[in-house]
VEXGU-655921 format. One record per residue: residue in one letter; x, y, z of N, C-alpha, C, CB in turn. Coordinates in pm, whole numbers, plus 32768, in hexadecimal, padded with zeros to 4 digits. Glycine has a CB too. Layout:
BEGIN
SITE rest n_east n_north n_up ca_east ca_north ca_up c_east c_north c_up cb_east cb_north cb_up
SITE    A      X       Y    Z       X        Y     Z      X       Y    Z       X        Y     Z
...
! end
This chain:
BEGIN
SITE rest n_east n_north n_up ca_east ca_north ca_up c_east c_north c_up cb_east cb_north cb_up
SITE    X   8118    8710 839D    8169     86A4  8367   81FD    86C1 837C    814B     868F  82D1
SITE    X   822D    865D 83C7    82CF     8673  83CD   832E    863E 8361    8303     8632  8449
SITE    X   8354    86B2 830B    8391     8693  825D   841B    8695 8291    8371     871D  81C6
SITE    X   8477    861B 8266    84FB     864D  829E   853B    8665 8206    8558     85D3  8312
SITE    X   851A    869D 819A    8571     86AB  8123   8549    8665 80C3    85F0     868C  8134
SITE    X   852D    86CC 8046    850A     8677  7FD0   8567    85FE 7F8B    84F5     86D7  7F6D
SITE    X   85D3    860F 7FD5    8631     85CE  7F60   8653    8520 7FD5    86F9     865F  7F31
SITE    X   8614    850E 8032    8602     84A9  80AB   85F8    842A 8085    858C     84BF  80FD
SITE    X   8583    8440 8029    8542     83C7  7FFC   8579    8381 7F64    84A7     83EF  7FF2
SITE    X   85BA    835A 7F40    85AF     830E  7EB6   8571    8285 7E73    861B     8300  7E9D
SITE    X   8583    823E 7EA9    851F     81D1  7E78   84E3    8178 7EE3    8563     8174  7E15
SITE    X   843C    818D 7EDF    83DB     8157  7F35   83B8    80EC 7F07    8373     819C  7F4D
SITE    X   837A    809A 7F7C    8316     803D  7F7A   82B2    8074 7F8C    831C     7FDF  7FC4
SITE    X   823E    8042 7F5D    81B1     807B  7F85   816D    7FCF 7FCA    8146     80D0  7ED3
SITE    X   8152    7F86 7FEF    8110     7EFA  7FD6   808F    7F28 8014    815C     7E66  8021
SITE    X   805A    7EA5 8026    7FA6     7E94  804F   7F64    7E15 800A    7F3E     7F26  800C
SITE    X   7EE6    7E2E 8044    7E99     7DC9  8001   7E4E    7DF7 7F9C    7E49     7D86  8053
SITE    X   7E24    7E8A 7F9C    7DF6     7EA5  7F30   7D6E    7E91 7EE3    7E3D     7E7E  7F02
SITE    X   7D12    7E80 7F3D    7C9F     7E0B  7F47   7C0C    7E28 7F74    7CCD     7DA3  7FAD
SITE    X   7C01    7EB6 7EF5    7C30     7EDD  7E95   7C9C    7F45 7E8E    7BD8     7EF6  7E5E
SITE    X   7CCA    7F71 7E42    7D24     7FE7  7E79   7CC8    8072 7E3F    7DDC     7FDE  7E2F
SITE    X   7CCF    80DA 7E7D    7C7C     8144  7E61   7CB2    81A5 7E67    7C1C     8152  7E9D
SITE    X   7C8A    8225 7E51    7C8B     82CC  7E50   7D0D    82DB 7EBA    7BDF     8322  7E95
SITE    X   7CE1    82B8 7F2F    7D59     82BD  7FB9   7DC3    8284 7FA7    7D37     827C  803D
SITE    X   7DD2    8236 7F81    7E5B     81F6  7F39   7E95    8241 7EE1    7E49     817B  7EEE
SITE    X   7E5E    8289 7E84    7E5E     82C1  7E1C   7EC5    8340 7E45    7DCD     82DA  7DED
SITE    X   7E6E    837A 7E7F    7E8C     83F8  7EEB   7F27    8405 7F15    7E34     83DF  7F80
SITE    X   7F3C    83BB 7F73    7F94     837E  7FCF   8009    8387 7F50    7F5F     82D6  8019
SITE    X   7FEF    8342 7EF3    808C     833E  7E6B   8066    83E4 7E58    8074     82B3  7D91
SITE    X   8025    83ED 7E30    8056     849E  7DF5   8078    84F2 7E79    7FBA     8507  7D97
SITE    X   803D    84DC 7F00    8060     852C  7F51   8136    8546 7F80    7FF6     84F0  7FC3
SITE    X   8145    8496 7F3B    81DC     8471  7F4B   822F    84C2 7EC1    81EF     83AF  7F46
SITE    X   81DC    84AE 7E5F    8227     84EE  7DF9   8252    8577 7E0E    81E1     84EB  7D88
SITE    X   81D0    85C0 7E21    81CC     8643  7E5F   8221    8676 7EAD    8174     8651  7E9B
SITE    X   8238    865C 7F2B    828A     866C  7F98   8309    8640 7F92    8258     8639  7FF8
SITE    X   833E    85A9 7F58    8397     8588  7F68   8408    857B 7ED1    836F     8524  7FB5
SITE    X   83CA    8564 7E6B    83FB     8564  7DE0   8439    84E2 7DED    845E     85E0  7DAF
SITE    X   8425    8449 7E02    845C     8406  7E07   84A0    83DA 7D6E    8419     83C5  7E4F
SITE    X   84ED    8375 7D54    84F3     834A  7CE5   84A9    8317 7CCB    853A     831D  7CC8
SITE    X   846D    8293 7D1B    841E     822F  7CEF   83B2    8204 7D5F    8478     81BF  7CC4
SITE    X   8349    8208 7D1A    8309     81A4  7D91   82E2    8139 7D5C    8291     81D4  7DDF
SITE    X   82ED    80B0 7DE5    82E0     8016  7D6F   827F    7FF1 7DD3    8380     7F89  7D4A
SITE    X   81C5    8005 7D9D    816A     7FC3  7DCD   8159    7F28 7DD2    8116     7FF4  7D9B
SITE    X   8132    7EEF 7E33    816B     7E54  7E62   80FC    7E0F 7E8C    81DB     7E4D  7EE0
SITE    X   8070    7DFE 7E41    7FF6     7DB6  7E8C   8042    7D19 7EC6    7F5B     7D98  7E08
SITE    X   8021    7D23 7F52    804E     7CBB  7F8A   7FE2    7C41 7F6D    806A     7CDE  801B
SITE    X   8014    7B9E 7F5A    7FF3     7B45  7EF7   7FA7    7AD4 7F8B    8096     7B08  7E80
SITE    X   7FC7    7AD9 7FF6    7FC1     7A50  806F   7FC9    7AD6 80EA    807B     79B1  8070
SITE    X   7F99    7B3D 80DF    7FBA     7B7B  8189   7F9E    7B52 81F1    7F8E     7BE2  81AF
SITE    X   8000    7B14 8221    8013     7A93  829B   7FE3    7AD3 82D6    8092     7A51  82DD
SITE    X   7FD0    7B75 832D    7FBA     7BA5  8399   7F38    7BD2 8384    8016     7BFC  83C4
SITE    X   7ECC    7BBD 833F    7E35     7BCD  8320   7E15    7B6F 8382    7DF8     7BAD  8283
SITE    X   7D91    7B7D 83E4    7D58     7B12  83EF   7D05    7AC4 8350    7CFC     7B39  8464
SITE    X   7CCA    7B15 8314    7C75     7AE7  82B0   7CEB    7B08 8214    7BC9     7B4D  82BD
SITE    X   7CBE    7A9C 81AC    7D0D     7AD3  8162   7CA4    7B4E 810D    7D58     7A5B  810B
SITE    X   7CF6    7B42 8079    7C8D     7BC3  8054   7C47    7B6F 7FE4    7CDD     7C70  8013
SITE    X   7BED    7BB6 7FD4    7B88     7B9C  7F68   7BAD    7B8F 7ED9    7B2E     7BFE  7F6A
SITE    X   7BEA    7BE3 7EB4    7C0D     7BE7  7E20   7C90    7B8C 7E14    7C29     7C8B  7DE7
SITE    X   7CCA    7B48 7DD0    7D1D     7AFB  7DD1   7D90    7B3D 7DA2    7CF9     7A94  7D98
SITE    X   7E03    7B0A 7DD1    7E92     7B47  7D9A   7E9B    7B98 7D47    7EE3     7AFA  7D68
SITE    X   7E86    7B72 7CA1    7E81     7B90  7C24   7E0F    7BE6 7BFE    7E84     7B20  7BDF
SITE    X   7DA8    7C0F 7C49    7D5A     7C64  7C23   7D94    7CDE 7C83    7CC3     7C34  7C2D
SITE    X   7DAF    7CCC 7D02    7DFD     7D4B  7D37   7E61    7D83 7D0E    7E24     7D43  7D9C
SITE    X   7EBA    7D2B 7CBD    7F05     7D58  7C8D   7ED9    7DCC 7C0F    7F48     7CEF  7C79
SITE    X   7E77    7D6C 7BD0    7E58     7DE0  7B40   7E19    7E4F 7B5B    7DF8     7DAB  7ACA
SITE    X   7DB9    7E55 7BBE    7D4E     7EC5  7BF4   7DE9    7F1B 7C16    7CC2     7E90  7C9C
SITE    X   7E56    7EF8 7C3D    7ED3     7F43  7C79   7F14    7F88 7BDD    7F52     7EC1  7CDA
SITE    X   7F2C    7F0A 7B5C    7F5E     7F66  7B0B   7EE3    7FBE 7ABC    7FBE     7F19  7AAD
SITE    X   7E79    7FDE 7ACD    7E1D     8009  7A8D   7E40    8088 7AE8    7D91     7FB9  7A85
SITE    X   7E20    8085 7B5B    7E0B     8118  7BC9   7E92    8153 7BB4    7DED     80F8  7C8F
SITE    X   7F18    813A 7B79    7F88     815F  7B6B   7FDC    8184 7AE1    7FB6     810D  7BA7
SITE    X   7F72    8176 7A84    7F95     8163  7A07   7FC5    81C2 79CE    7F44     813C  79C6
SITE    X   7F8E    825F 7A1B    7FCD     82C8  79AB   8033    82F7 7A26    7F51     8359  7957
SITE    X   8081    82D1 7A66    80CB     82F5  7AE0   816C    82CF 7ACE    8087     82A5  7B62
SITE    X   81AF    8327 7A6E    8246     8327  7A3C   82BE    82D8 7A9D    8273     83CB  7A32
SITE    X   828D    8306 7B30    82E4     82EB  7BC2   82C6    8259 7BF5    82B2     835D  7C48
SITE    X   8242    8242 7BCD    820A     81BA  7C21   8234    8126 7BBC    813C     81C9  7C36
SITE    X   8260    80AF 7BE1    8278     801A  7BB2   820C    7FD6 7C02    8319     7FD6  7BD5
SITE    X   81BC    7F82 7BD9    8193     7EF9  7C16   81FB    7E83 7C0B    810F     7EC9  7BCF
SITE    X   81F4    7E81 7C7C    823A     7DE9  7CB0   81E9    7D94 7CB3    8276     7DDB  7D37
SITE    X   8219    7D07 7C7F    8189     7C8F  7C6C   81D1    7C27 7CC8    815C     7C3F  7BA7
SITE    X   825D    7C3F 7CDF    8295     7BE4  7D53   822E    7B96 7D87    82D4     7C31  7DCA
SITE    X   8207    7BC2 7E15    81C7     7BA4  7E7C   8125    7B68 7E3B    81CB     7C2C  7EDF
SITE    X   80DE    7B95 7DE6    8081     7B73  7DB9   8084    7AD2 7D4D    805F     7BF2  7D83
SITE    X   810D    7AC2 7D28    80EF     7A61  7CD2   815F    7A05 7D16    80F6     7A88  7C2E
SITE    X   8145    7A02 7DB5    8156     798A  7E19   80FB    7957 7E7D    81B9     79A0  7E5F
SITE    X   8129    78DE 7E8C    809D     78AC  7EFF   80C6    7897 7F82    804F     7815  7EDC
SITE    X   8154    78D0 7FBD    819E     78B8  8017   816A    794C 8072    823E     789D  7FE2
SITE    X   8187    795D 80E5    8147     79D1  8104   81BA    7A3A 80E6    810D     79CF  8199
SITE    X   815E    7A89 80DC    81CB     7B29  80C3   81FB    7B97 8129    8181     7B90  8063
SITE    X   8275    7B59 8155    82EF     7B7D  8180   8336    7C17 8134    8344     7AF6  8164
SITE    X   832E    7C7F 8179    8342     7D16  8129   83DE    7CF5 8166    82D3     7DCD  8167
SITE    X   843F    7CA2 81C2    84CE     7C88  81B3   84D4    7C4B 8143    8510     7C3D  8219
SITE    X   849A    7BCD 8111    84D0     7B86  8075   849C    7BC4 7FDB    8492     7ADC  8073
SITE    X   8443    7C3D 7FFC    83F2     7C6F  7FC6   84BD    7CEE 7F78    8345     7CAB  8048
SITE    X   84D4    7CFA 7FD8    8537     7D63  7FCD   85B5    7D4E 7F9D    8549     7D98  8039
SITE    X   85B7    7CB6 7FE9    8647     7C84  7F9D   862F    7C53 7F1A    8697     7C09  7FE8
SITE    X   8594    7C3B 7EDA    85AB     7C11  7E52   859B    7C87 7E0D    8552     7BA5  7E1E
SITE    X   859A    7CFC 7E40    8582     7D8F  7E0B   8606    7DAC 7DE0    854A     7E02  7E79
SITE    X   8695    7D81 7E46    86F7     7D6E  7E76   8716    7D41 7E01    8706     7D32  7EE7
SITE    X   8731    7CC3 7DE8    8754     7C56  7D6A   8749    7C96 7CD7    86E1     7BCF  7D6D
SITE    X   86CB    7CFD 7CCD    86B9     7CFD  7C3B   86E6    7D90 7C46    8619     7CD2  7BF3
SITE    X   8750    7DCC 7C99    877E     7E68  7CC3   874E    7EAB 7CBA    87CA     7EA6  7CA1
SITE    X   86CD    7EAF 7D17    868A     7F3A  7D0A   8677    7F35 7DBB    85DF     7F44  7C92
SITE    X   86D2    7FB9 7DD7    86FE     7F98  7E55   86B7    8033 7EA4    87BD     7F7A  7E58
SITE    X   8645    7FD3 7F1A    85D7     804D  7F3E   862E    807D 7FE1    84FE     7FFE  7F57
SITE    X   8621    80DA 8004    8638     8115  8072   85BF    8146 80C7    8689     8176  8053
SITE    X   8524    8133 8092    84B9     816A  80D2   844A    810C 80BA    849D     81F6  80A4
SITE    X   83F7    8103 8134    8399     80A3  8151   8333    8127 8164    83BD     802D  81D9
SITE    X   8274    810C 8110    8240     816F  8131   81CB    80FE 8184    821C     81E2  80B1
SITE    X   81B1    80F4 81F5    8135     80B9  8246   80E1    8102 8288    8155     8068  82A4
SITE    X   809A    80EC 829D    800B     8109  8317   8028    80FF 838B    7F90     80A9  831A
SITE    X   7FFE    816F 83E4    8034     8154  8455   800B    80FE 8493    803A     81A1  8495
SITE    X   7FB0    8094 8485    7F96     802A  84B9   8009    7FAF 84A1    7F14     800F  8489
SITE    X   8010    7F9B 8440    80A3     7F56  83CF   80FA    7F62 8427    80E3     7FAD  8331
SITE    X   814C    8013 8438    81C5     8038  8472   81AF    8009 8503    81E7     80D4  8462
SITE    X   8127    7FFE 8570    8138     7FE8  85EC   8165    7F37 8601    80AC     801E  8634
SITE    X   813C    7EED 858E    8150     7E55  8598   81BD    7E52 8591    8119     7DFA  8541
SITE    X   824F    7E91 8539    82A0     7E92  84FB   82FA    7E21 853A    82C6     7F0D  84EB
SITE    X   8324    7E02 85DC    8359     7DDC  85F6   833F    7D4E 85EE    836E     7E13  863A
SITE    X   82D4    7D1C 85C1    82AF     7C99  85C6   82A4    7C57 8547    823D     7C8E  8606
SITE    X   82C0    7CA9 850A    82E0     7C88  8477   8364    7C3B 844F    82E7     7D09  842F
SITE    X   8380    7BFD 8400    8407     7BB0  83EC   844E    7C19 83BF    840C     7B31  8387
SITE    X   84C6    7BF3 8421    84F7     7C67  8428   852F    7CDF 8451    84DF     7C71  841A
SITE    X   84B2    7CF3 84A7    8459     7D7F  8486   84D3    7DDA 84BF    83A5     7D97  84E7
SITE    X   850C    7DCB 8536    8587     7DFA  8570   85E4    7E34 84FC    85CF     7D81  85BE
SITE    X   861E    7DC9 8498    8660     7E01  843C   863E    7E5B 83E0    8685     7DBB  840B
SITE    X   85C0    7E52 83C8    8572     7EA3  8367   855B    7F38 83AB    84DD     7E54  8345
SITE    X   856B    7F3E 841B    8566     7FCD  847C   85CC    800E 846B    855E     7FC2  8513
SITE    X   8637    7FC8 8462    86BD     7FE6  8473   8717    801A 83ED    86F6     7F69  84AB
SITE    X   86E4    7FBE 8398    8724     7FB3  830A   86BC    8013 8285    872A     7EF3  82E4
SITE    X   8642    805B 82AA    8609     80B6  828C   85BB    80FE 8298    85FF     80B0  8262
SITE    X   85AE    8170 8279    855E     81D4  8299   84CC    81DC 823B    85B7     824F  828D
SITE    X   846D    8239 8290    83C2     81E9  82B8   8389    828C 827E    838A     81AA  83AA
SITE    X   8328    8298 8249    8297     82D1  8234   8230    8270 8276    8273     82E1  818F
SITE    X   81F0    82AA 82D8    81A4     826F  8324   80D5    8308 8303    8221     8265  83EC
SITE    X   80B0    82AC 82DC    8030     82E8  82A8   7FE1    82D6 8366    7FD5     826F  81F9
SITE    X   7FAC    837A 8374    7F9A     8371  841F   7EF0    8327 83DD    7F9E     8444  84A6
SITE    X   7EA4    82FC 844F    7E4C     82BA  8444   7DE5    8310 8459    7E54     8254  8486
SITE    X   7DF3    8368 849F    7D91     8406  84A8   7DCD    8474 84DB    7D10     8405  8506
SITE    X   7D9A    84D2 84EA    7DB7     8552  84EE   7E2A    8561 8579    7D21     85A9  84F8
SITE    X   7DD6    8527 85EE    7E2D     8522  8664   7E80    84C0 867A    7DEF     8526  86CA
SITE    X   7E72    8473 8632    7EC3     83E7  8637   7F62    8429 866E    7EC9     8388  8579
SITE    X   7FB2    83D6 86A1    8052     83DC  86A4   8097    83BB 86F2    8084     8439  869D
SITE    X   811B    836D 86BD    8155     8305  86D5   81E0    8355 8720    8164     82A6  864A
SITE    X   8213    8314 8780    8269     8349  87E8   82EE    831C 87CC    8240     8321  8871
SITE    X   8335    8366 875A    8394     8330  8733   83EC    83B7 8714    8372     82CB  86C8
SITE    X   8480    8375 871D    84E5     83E1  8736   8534    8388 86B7    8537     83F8  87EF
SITE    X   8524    83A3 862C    8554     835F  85EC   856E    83C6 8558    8500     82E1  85F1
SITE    X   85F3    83C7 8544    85E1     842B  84D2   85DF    8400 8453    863E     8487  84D2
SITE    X   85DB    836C 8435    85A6     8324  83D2   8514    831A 83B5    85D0     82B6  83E4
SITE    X   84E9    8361 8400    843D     8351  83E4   83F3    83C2 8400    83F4     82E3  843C
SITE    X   8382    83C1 83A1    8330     843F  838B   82B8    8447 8372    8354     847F  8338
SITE    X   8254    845B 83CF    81BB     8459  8399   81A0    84AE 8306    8157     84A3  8417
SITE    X   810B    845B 82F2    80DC     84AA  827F   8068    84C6 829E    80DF     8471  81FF
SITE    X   801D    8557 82AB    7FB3     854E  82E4   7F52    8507 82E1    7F95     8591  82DF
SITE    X   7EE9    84DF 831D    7E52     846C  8308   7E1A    84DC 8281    7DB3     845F  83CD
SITE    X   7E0B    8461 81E5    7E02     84C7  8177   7D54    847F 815D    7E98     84BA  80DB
SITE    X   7D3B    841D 818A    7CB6     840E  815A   7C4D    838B 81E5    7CD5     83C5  8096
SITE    X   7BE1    83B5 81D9    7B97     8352  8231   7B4C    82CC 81BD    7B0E     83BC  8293
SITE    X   7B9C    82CC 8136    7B49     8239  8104   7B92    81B3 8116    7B28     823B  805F
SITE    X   7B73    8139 8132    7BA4     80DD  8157   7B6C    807C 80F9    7B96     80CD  81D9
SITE    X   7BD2    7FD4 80D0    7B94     7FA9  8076   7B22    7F4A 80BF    7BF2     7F6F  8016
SITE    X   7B31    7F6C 812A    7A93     7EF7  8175   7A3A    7F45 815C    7A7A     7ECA  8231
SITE    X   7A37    7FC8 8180    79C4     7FF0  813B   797F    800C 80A2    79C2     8043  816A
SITE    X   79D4    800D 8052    79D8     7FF0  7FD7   797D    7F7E 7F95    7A52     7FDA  7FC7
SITE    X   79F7    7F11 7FDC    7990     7E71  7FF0   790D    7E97 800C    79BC     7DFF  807F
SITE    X   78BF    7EA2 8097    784F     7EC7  8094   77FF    7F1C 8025    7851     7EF3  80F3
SITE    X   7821    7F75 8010    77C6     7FC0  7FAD   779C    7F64 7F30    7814     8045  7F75
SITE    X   7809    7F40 7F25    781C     7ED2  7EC1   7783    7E46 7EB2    78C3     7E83  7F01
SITE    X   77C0    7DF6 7F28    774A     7DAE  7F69   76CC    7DE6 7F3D    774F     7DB6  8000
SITE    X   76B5    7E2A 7F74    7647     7E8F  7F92   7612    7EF1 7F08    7686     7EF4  800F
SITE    X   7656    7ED1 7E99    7624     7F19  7E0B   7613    7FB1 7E1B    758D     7EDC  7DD8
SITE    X   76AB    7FBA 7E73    767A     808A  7E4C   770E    8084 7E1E    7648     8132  7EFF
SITE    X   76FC    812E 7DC2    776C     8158  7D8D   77CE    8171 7DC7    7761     81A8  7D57
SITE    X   786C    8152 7D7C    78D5     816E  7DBA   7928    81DE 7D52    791D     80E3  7DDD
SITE    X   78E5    81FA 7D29    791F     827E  7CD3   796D    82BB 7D08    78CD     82E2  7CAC
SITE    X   795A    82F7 7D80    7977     8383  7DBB   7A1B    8351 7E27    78C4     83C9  7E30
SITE    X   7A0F    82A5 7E1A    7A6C     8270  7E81   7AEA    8216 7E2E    7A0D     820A  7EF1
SITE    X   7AB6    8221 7DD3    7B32     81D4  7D42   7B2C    8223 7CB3    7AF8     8111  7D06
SITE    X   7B79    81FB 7C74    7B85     8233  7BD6   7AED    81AC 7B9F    7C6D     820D  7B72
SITE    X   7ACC    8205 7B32    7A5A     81C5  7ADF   7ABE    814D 7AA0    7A04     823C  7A5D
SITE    X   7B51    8157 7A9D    7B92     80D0  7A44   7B7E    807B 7AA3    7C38     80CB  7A0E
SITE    X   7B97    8071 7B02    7B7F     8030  7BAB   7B11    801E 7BB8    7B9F     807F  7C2C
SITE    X   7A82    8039 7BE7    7A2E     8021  7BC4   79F8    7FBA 7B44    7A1E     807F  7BCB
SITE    X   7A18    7FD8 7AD7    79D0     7F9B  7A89   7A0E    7F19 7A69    79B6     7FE8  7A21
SITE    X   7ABC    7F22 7A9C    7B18     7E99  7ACC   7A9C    7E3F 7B45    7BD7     7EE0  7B39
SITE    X   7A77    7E74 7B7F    7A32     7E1E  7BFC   79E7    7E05 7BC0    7A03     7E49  7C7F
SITE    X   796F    7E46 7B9A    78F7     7DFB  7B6E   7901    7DB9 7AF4    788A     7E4C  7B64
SITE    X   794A    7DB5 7A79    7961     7D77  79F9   797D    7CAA 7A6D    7A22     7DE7  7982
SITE    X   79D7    7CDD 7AB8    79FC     7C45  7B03   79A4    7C0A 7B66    7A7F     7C4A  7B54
SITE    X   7943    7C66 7B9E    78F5     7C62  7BFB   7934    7C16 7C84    7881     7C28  7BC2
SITE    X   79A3    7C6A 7CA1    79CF     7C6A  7D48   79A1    7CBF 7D81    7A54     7C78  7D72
SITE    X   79A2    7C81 7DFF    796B     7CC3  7E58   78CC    7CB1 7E6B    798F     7D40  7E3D
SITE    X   7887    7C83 7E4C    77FD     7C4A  7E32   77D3    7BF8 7E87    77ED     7C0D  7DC2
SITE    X   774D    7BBD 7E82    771E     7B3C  7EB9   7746    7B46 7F5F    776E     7AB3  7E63
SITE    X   7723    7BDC 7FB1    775B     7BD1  802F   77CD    7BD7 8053    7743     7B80  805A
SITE    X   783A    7BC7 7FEF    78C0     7BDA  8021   78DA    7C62 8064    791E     7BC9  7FB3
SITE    X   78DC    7C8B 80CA    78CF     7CE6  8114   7956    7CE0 818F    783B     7CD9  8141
SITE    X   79A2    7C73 8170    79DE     7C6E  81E9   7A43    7D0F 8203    7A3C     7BD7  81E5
! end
């Protein structure tokens, strides 16, 4: 992992869909706390992710809560309900300037390296390269991105669970114990998402 300095990072974005959010997500914030000591991190379940082909299963307001439930005893971490309690698509440029507005002013974007390779097609996305610096989560072990950029810094590939597969298990009536918190869990099934084949 290329660490350029604990003191680098101060206030992150984390976003996603979150859908469900699990253990790997989980991970990923303490691996940042750990390493980087940020001030803040402000988790951001995105509400319309224009760039999905499919949307997600669980609706806005339940990603959001499965988000403040998985974050609840976490001193460093805020949920943002911005993006979730709109029906316009979610834009991480207008996402920032209303971050902007209410002064809480971030200097770090944490994405997937899938996320970071779209970046440029994002609204934006140019400025958003330019105007801050990136935690980019590698996608596996060999994964890596050909960049000469000293605003940005992998974090090693910290877990292989994904929330499609999640979904499935789900579908499919096997346990997800071992891949979410039991509050998470028992959030899904008390609502029964993810069910009835929803597998996408």
């Amino acid at each position: 992992m290329n660490l350029l300095g604990k003191n680098k990072f101060k206030n992150l974005v984390f976003g996603g869909t979150f859908d469900p959010i699990h253990n790997g997500h989980i991970k990923i914030v303490e691996k940042i706390i750990f390493n980087f000591s940020p001030e803040k991190i402000y988790i951001i379940p995105t509400g319309n992710p224009y760039m999905k082909p499919k949307p997600p299963i669980a609706s806005s307001l339940q990603r959001l809560e499965m988000c403040k439930i998985a974050f609840a005893n976490f001193d460093r971490v805020e949920i943002i309900d911005y993006e979730a309690l709109r029906d316009s698509p979610s834009y991480t440029f207008d996402t920032l300037n209303f971050l902007a507005s209410r002064n809480i002013q971030i200097d770090t974007l944490v994405l997937g390296e899938d996320s970071f390779s779209e970046l440029d097609n994002w609204k934006e996305g140019l400025l958003l390269r330019k105007n801050y610096k990136f935690i980019v989560i590698k996608r596996n072990e060999s994964s890596q991105l050909n960049l000469d950029d000293k605003n940005f810094v992998y974090l090693d590939h910290i877990s292989l669970l994904s929330s499609s597969d999640i979904r499935k298990k789900i579908a499919l009536n096997k346990q997800i114990i071992t891949d979410t918190s039991i509050e998470i869990a028992n959030y899904i099934e008390d609502n029964m998402i993810y069910k009835n084949g929803q597998i996408k």
